[in-house]
N, CA, C and O of each residue as an XYZ file, in Angstrom:
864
protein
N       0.859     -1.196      0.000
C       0.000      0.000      0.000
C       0.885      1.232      0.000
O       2.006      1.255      0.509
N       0.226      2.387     -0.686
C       1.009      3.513     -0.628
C       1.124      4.522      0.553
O       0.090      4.367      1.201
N       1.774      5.335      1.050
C       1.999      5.785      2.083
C       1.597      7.166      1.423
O       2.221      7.748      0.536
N      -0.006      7.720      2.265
C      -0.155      8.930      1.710
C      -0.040      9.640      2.786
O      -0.338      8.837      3.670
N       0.267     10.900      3.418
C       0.993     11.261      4.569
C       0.534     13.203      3.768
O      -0.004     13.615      2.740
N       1.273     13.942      5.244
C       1.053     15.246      4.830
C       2.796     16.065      4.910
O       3.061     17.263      4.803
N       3.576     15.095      5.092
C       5.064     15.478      4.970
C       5.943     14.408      4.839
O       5.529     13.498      5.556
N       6.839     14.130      4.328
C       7.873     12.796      4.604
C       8.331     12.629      6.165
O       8.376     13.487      7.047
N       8.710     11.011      6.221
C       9.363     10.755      7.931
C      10.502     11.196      7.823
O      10.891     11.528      6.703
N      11.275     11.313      8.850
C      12.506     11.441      8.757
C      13.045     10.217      8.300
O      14.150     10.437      7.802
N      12.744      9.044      8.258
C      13.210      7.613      8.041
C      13.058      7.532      6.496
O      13.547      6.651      5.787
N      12.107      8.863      5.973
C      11.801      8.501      4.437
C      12.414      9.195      3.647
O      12.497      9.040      2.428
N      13.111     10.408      4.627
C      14.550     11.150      4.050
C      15.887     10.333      3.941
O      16.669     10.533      3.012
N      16.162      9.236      5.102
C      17.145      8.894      4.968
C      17.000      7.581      3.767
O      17.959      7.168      3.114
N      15.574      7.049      3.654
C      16.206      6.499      2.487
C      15.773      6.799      1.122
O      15.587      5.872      0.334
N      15.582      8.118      0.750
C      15.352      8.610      0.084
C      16.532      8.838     -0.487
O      16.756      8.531     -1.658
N      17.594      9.527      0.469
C      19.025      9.878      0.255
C      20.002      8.423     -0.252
O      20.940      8.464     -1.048
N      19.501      7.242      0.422
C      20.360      6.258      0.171
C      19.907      5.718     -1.366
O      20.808      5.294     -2.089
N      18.699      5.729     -1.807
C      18.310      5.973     -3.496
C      19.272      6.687     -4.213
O      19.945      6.065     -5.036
N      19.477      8.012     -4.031
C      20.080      8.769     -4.936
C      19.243      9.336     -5.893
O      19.106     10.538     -6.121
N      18.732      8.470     -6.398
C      18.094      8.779     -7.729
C      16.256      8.754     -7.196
O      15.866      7.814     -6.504
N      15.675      9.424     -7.447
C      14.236      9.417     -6.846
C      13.557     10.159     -8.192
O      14.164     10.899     -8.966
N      12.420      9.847     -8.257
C      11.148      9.860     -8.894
C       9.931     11.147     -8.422
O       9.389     10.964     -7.331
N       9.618     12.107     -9.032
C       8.999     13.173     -8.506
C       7.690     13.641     -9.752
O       7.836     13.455    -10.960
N       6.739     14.120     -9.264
C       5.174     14.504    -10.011
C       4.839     14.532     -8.745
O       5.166     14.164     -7.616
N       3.564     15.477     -9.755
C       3.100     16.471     -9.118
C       1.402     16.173     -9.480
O       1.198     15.591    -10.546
N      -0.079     16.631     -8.453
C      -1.221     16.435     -9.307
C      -1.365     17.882     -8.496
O      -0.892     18.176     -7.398
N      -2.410     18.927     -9.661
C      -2.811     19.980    -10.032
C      -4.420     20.380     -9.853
O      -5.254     19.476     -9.912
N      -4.712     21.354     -9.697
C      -5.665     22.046    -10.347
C      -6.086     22.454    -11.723
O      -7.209     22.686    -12.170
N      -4.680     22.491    -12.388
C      -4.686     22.993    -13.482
C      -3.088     23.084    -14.093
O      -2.232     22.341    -13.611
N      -2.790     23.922    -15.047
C      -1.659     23.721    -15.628
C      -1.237     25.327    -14.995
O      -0.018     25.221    -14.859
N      -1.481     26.229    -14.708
C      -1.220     27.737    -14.035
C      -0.710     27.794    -13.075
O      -1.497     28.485    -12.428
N       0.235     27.523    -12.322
C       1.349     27.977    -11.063
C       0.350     29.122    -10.491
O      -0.088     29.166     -9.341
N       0.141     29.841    -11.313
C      -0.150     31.651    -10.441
C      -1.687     31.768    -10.266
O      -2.146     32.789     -9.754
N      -2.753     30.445    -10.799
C      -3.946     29.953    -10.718
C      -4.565     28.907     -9.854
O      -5.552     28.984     -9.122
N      -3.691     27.824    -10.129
C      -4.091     26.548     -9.763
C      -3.337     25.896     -8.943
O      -2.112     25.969     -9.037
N      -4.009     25.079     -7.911
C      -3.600     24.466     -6.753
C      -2.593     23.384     -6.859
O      -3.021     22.441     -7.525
N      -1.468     23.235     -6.439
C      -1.073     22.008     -5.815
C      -1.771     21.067     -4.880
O      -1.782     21.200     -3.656
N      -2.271     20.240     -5.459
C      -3.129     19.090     -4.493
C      -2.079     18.210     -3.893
O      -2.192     17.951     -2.695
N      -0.815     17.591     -4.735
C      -0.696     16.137     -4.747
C       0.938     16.338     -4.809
O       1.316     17.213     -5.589
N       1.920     15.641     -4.091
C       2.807     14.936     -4.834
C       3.642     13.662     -4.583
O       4.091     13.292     -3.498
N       3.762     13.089     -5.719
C       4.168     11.515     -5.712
C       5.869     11.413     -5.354
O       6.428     12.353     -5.919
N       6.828     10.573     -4.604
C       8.078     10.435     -5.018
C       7.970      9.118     -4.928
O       7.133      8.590     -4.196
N       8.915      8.368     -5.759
C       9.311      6.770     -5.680
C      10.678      7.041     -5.537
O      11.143      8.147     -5.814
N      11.515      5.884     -5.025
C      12.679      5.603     -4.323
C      13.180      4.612     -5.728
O      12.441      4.410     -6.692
N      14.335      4.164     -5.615
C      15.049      2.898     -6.417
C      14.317      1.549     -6.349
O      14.402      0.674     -7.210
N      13.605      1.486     -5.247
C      13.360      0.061     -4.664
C      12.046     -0.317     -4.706
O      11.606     -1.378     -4.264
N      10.969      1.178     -5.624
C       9.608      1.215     -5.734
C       8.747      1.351     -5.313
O       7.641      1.112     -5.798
N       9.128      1.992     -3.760
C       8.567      2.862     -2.393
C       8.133      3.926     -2.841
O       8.839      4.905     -3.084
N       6.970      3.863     -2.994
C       5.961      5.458     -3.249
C       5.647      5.913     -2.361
O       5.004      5.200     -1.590
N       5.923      7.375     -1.961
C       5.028      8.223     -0.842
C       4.493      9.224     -1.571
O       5.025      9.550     -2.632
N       3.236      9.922     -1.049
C       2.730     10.612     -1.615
C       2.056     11.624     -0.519
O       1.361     11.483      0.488
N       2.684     12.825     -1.315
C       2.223     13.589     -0.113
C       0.730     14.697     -0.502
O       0.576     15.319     -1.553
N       0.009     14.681      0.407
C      -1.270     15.284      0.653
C      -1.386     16.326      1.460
O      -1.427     15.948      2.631
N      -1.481     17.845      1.302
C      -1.254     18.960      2.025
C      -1.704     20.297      1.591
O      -1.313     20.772      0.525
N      -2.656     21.034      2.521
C      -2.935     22.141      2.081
C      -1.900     23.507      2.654
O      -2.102     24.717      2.755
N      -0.867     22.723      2.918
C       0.230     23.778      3.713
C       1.746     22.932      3.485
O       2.483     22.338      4.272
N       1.806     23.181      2.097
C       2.680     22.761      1.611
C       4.419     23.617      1.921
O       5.429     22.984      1.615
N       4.506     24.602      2.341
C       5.219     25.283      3.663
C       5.632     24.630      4.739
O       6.814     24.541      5.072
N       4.804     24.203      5.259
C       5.388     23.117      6.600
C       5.404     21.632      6.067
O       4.541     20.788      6.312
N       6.531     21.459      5.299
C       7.067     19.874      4.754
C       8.312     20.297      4.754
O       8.780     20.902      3.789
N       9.052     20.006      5.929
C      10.333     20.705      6.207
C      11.556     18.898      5.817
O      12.726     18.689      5.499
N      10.316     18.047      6.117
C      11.105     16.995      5.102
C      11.396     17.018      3.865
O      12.449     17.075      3.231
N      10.013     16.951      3.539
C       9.566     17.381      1.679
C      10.830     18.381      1.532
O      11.490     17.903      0.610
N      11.284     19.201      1.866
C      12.170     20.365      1.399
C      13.340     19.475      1.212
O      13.701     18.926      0.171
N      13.970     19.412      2.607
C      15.476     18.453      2.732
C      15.135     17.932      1.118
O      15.189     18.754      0.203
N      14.838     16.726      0.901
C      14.799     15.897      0.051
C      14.982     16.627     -1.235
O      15.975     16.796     -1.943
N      13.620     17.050     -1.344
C      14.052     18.209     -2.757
C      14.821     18.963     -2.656
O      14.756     19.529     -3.747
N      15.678     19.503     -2.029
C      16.976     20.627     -2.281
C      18.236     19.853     -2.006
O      19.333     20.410     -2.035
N      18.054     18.291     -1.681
C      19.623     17.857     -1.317
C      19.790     17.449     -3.016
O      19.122     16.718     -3.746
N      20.874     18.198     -3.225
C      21.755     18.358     -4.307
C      22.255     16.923     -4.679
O      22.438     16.609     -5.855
N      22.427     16.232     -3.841
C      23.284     14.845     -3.407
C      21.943     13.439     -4.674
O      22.108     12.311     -5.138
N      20.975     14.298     -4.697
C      19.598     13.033     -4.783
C      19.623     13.705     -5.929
O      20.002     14.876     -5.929
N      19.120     12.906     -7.393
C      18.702     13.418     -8.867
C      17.127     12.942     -8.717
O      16.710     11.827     -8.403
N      16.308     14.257     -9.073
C      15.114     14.260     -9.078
C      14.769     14.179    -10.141
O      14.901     15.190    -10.831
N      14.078     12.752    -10.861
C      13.710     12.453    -12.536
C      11.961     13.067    -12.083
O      11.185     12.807    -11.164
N      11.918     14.023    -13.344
C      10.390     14.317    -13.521
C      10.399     14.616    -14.742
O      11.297     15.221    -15.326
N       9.095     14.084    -15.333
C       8.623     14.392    -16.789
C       7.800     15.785    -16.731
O       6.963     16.191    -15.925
N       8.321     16.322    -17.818
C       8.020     17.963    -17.806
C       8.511     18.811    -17.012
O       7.804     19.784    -16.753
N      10.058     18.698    -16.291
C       9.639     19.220    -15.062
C       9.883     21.077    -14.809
O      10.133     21.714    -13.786
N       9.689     21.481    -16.152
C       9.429     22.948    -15.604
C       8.002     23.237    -15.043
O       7.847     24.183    -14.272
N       7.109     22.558    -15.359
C       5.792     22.966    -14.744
C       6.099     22.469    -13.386
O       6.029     23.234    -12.424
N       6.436     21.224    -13.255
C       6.098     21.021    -11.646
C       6.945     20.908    -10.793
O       6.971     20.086     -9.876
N       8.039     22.107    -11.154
C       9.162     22.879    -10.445
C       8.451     24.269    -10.669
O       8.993     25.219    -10.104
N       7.607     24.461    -11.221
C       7.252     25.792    -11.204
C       5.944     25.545     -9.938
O       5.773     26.466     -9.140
N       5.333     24.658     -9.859
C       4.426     24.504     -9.000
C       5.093     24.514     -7.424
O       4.678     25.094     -6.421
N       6.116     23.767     -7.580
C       7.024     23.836     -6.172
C       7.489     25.488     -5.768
O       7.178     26.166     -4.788
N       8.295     25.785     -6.865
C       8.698     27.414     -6.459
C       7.434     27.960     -6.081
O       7.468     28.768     -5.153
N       6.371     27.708     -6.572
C       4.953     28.545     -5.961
C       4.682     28.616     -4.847
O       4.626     29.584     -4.088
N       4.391     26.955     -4.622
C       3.847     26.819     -2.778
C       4.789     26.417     -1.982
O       4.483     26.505     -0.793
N       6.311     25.816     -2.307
C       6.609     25.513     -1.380
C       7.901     26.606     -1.332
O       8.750     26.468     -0.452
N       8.007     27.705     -2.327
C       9.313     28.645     -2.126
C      10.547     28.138     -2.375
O      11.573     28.689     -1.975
N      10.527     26.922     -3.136
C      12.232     26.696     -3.620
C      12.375     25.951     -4.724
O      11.314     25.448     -5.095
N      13.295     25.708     -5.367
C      13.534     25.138     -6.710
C      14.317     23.891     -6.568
O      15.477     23.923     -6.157
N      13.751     22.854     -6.878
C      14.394     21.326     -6.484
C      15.860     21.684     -7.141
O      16.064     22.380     -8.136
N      16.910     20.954     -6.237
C      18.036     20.685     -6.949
C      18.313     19.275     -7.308
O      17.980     18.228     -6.753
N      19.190     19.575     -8.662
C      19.586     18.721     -9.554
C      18.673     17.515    -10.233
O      18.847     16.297    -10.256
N      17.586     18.390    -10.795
C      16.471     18.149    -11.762
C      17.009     17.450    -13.036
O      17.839     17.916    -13.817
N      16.256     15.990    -13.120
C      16.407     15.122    -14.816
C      14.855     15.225    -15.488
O      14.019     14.421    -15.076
N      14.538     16.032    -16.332
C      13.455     16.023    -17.497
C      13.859     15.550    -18.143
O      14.823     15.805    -18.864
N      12.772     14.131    -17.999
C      12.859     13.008    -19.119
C      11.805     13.401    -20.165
O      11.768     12.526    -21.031
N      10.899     14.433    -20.413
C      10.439     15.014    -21.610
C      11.484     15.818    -22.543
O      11.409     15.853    -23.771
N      12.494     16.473    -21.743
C      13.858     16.934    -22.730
C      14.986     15.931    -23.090
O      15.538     15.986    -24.189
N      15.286     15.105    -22.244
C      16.016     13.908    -22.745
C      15.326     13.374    -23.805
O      15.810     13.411    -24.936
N      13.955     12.743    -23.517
C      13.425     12.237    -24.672
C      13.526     13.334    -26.461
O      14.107     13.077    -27.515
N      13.108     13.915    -26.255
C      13.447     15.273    -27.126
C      14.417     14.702    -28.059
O      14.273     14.295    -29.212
N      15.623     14.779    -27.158
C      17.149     14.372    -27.606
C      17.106     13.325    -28.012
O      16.825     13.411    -29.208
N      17.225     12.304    -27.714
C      17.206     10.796    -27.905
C      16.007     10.118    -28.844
O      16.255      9.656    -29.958
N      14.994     10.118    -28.396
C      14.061     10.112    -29.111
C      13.653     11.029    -30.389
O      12.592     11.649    -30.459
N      14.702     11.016    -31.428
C      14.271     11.782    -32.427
C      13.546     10.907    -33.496
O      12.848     11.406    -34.379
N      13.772      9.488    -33.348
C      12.896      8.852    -34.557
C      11.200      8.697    -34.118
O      10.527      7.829    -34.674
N      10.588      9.611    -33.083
C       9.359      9.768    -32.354
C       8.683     11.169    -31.981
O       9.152     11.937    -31.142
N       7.817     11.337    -32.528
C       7.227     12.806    -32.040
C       6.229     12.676    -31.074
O       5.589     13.710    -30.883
N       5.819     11.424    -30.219
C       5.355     11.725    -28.829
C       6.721     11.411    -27.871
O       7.684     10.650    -27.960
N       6.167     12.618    -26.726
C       7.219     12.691    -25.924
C       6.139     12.747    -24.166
O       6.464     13.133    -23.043
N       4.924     12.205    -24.673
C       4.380     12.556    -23.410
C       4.778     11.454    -22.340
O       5.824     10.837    -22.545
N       4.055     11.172    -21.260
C       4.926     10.408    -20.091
C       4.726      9.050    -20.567
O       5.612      8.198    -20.492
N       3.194      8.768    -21.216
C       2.637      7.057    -21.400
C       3.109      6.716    -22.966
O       3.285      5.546    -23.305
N       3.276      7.687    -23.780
C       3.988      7.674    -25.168
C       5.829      7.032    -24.872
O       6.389      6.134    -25.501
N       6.397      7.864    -23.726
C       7.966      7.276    -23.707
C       7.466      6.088    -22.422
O       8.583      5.867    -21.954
N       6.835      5.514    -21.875
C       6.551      4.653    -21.026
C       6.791      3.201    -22.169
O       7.486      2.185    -22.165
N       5.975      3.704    -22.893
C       5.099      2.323    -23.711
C       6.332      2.146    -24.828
O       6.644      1.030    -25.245
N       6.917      3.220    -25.210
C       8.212      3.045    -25.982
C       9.248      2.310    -25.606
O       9.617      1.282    -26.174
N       9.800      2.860    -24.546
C      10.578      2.096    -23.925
C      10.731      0.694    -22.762
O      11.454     -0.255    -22.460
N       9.419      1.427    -22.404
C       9.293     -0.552    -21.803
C       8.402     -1.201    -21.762
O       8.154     -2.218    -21.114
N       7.724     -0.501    -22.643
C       6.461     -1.944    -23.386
C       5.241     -1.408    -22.693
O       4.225     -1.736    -23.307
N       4.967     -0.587    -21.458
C       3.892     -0.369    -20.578
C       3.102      0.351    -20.914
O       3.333      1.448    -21.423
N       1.540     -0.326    -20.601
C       0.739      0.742    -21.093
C      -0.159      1.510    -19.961
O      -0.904      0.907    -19.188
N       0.056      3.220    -19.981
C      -0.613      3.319    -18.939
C      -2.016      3.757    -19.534
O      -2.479      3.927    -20.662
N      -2.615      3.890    -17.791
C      -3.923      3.997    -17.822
C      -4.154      5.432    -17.330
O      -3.814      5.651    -16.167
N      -4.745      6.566    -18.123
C      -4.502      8.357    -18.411
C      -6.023      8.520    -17.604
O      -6.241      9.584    -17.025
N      -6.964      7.534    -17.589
C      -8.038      7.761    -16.883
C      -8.486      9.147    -15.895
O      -9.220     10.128    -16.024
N      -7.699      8.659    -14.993
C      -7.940      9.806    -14.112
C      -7.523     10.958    -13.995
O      -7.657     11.605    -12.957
N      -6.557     11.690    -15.771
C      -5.467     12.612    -15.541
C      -6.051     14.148    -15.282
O      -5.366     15.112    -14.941
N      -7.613     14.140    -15.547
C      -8.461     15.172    -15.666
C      -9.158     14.965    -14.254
O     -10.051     15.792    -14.066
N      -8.954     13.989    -13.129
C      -9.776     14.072    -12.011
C      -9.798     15.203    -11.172
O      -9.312     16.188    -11.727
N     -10.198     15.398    -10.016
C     -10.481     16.212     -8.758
C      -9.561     15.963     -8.104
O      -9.659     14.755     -7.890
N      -8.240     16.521     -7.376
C      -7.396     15.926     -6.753
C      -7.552     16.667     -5.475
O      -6.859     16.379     -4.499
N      -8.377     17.545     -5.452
C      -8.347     18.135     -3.950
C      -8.961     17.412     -2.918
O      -8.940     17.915     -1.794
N      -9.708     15.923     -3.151
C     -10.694     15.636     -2.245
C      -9.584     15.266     -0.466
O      -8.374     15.182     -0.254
N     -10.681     15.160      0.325
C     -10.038     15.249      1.354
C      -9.525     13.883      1.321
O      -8.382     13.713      1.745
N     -10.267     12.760      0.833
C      -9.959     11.153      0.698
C      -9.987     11.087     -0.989
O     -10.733     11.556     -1.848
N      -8.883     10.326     -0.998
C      -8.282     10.149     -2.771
C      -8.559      8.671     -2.861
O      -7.865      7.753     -2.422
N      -9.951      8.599     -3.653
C     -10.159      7.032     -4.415
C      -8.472      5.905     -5.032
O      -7.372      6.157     -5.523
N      -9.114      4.876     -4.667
C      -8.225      3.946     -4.956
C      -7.307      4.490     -6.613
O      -6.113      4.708     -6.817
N      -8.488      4.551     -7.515
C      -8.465      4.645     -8.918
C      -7.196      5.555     -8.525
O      -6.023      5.181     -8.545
N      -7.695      6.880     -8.149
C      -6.756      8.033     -7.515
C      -5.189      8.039     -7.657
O      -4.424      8.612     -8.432
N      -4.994      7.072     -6.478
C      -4.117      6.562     -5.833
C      -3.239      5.793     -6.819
O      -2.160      6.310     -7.108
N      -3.465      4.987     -7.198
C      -2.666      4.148     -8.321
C      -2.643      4.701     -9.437
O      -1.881      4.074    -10.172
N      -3.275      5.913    -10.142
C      -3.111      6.652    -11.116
C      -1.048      7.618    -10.606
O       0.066      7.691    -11.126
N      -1.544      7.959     -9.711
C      -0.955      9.020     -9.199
C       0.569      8.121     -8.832
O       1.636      8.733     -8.881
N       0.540      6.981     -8.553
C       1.548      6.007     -8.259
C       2.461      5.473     -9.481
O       3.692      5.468     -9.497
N       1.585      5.020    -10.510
C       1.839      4.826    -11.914
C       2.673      5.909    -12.666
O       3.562      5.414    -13.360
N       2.595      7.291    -12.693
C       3.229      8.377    -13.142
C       4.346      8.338    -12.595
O       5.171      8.452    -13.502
N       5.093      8.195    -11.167
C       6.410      8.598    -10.863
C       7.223      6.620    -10.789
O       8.371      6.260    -10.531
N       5.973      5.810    -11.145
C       6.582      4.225    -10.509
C       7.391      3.662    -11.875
O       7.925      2.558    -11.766
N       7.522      4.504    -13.384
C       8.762      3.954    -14.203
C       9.372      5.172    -14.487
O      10.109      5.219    -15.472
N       9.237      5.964    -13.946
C      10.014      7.110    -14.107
C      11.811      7.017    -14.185
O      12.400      7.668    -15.047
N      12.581      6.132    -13.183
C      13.553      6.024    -13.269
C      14.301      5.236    -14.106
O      15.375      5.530    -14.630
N      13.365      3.721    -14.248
C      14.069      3.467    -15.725
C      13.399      3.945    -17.210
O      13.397      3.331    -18.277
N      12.948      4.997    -16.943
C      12.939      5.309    -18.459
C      13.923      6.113    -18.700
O      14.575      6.048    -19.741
N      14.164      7.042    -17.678
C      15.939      7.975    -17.487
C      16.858      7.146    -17.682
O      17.713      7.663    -18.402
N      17.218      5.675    -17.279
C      18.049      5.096    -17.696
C      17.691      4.399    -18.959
O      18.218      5.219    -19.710
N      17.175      3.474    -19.792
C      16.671      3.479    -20.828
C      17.149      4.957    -21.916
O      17.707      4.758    -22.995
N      16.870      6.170    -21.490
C      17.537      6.976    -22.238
C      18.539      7.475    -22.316
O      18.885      8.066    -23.339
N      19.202      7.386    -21.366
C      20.355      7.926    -20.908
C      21.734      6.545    -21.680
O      22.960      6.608    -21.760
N      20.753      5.476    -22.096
C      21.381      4.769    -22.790
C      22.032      4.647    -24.210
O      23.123      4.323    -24.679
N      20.594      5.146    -24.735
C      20.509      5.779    -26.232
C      21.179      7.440    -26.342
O      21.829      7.779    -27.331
N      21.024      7.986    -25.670
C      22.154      8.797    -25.223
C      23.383      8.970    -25.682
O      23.797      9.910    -26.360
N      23.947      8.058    -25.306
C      25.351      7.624    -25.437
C      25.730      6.886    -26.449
O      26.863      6.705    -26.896
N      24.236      6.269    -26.948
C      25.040      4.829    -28.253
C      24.855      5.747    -29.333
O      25.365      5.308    -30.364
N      24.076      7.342    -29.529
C      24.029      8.277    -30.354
C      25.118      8.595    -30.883
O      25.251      8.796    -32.090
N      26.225      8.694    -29.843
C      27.108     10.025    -29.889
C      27.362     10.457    -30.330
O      26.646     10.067    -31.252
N      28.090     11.428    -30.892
C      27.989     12.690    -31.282
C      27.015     13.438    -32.464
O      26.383     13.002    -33.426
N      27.213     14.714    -31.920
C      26.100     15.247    -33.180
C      27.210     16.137    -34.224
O      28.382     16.314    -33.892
N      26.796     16.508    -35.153
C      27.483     17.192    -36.079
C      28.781     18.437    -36.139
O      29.838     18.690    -36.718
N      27.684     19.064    -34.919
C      28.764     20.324    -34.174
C      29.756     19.361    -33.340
O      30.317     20.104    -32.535
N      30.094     18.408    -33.218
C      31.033     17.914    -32.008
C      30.767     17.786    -30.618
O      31.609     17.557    -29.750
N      29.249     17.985    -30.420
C      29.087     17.765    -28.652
C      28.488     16.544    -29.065
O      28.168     16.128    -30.179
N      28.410     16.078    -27.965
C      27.404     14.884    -27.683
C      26.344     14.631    -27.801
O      25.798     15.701    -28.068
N      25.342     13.571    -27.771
C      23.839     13.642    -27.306
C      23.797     14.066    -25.666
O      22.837     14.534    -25.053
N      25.152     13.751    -25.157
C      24.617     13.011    -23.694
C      25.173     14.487    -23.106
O      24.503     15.082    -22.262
N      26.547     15.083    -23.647
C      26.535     16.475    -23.426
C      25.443     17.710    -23.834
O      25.287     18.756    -23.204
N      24.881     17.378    -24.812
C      23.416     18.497    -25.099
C      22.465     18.396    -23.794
O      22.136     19.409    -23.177
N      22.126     17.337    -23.490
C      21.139     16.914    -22.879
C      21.576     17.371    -21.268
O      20.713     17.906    -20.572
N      22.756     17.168    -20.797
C      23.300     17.760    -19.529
C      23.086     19.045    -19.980
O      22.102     19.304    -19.288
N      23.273     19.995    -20.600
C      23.452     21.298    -20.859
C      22.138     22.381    -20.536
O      21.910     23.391    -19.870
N      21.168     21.064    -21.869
C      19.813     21.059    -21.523
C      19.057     21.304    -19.792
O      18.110     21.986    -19.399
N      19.759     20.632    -19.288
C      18.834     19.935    -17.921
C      19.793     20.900    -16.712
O      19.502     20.701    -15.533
N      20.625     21.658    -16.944
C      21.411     22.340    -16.264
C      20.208     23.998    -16.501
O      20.216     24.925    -15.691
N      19.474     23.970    -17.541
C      19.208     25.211    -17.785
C      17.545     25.005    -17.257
O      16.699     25.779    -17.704
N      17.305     24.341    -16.664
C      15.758     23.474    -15.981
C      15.454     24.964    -15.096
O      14.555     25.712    -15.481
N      16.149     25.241    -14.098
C      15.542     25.908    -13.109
C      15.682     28.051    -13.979
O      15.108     28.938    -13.347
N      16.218     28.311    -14.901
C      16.390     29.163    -15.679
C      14.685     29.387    -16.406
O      14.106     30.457    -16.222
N      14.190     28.542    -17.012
C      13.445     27.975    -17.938
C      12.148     28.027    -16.674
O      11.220     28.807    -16.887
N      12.128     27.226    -15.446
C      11.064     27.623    -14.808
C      10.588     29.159    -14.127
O       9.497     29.457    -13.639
N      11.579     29.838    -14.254
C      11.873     31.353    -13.844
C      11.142     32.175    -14.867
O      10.346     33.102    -14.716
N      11.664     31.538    -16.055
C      10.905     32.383    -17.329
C       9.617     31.627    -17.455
O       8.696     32.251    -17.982
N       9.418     30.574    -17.123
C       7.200     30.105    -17.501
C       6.429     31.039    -16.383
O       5.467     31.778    -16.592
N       7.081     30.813    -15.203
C       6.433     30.829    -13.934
C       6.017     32.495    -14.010
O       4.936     32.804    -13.508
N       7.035     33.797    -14.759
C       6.807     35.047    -15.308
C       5.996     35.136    -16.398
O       5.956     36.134    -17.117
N       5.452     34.313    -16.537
C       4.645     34.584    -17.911
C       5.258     34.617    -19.216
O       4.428     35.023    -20.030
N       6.539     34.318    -19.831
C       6.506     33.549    -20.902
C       6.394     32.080    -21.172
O       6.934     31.161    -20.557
N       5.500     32.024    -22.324
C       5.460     30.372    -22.656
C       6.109     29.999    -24.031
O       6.547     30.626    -24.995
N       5.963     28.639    -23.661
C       7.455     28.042    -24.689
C       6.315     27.028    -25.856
O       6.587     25.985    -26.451
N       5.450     27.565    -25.853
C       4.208     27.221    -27.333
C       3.611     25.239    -27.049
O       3.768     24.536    -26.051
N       3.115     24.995    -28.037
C       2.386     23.941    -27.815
C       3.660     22.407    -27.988
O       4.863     22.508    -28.226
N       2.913     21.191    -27.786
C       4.089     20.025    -27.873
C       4.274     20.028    -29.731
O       3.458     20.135    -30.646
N       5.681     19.864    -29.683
C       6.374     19.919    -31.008
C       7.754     18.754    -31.094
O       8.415     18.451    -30.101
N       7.890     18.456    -31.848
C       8.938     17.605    -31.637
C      10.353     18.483    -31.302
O      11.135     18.468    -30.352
N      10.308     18.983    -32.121
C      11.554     20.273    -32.985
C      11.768     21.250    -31.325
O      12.925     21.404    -30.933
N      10.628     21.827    -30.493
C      10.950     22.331    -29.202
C      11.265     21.843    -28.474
O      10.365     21.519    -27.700
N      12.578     21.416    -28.111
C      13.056     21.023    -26.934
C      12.522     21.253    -25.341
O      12.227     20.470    -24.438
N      12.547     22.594    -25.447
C      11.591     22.978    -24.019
C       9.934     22.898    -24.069
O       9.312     23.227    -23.059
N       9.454     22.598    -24.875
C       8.037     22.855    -25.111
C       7.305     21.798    -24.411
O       7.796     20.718    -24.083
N       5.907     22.238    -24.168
C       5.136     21.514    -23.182
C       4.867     20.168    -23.527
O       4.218     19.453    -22.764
């Protein structure tokens, strides 16, 4: 069963930290930072430990913070200028050392023009998800089962699809100018918290395109 809670334990920091690599999404009101609510957010661990946190005072998750700002942990999220822009909103800080596997995919995935989360899911490891509930109510005070395993499913292959790409990555190498795939893509993902600075102000980076790297 999933552990839905209103902050992480301290026991879920330390092995959060011993992961390294952790899994992060977010569920919404809407797609608007400066509109719409943070209801929801999911992390998975290496080992497939989902917590999910539930909070209308997303301010006092003084765990939740540790975790997201230890530099030490790589936080894989698909899309993740929106839901680093949702964090800078309510919770006042910008996760460190952010992997967008919608911009990796970008890179890597050029023989494909979906780049959404169940499009590189089903690409790379055969899985098909279930989008059912992606339009639900997430504010309720009790989150239906359906809910729950929707919301679990989004951050639960998140990490090997980063590896999966991070594979193709490398068997690319190089591009024409002389950098890498795997150097673009660091370069890329270095410029994550830049990029949420400019959505979160009101410029937008246009509709999904293959050709936009940053695009929604």
């Amino acid at each position: 069963m999933n552990n839905v809670k209103d902050d992480l334990l301290e026991t879920d920091v330390e092995r959060l930290r011993k992961s390294r690599v952790i899994a992060v999404d977010t569920e919404t009101a809407g797609l608007i930072p400066s509109r719409d609510r943070l209801y929801l957010m999911q992390i998975c661990d290496n080992d497939g430990v989902i917590d999910i946190i539930q909070t209308a005072r997303w301010e006092n998750t003084p765990n939740l913070h540790l975790v997201l700002m230890d530099p030490a942990i790589i936080k894989v999220i698909q899309f993740a200028i929106m839901d680093c822009a949702f964090i800078l909103k309510y919770m006042g800080i910008l996760p460190e050392n952010v992997y967008c596997t919608k911009i990796a995919s970008k890179i890597a995935r050029t023989y494909s023009s979906n780049h959404s989360l169940a499009g590189l899911i089903e690409d790379l490891l055969g899985i098909t998800l279930d989008k059912k509930q992606q339009t639900t109510f997430w504010g309720k005070a009790q989150l239906t089962a359906e809910q729950i395993n929707y919301a679990s499913n989004d951050v639960k292959y998140l990490i090997e699809a980063r590896n999966r790409l991070e594979i193709i990555l490398a068997e690319k190498g190089l591009l024409s100018t002389g950098i890498s795939y795997s150097e673009l893509n660091k370069a890329c993902q270095a410029f994550i918290p830049t990029l949420v600075h400019i959505w979160t102000n009101g410029w937008d980076f246009g509709k999904e395109e293959p050709q936009l790297i940053f695009g929604r």
